[in-house]
C-alpha positions in Angstrom: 0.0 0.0 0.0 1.0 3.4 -1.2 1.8 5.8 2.5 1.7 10.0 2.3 4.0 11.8 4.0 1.3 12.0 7.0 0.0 8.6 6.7 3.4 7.6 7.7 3.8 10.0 10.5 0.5 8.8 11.9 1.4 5.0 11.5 4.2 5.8 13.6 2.6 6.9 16.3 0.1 4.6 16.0 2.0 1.7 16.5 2.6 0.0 19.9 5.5 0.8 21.9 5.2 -2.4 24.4 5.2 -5.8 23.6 6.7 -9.4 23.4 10.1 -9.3 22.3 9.3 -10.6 18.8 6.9 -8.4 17.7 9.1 -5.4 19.4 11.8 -7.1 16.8 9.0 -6.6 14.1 7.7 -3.3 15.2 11.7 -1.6 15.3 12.3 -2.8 11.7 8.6 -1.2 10.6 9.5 1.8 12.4 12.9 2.4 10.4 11.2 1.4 7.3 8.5 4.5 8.0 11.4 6.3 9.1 12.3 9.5 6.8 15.8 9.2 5.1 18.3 12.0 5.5 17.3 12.7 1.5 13.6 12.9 2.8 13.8 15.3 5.9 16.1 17.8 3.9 13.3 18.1 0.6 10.9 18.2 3.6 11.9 20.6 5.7 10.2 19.7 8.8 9.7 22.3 11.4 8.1 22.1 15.1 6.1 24.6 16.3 4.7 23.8 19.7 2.5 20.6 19.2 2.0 21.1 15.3 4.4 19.8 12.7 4.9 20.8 9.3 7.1 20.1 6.3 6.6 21.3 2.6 3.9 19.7 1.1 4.4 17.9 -2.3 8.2 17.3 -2.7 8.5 13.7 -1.7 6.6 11.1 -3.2 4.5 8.2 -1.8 6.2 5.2 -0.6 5.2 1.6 -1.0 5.0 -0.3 1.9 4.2 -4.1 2.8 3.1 -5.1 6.2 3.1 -8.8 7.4 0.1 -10.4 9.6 1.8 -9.5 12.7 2.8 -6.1 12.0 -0.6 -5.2 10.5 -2.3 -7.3 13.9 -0.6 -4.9 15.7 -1.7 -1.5 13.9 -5.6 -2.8 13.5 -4.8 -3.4 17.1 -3.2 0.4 18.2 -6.5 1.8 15.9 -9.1 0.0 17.5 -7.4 1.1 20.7 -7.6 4.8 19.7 -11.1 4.2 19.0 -12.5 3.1 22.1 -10.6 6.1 23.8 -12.7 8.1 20.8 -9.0 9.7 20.2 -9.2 8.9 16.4 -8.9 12.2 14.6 -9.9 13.2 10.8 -6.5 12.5 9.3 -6.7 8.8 10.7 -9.2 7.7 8.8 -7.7 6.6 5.9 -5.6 4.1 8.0 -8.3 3.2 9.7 -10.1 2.4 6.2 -7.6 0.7 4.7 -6.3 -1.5 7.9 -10.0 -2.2 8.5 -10.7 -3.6 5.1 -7.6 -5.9 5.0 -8.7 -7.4 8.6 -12.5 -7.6 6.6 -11.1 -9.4 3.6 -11.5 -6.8 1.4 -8.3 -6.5 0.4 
């Protein structure tokens, strides 16, 4: 599945920072692959200002990315959990679409 620069951001944080040591073996690998390159950060020019982050919009393009059974178990997982805690915001929805339809069989 094709990831924007803010999908990627928000899959990051969306994934679990506890668990068994295998799938914290599996979740460090995800998280470097989600990572931005040295490349990406300087086209992107992120900037912090307070709690908001932003970066120039178009200059990098969206990455493919594949996701196992256990790695995608574990971000159906971290959505659900921002769901019951009704902490899901606008831009998560198209993770939440897309996760949810793979855990439907809709792939």
């Amino acid at each position: 599945m094709e990831l924007s620069v803010i999908e990627r951001i928000l899959l990051l944080q969306v994934l679990p920072v506890e668990g068994s040591y295998l799938n914290l073996k599996l979740l460090r690998e995800t998280k470097e692959e989600l990572s931005f390159t040295e490349e990406e950060n300087k086209l992107l020019g992120f900037t912090q200002k307070e709690q908001q982050l932003t970066w120039k919009e178009g200059v990098v393009m969206d990455r493919e990315y594949s996701f196992g059974e256990v790695v995608s178990d574990l971000i159906v997982s971290g959505l659900k959990d921002l769901d019951k805690q009704e902490k899901l915001t606008e831009n998560h929805m198209v993770l939440w679409e897309r996760f949810m339809e793979v855990e439907n069989g809709n792939e």
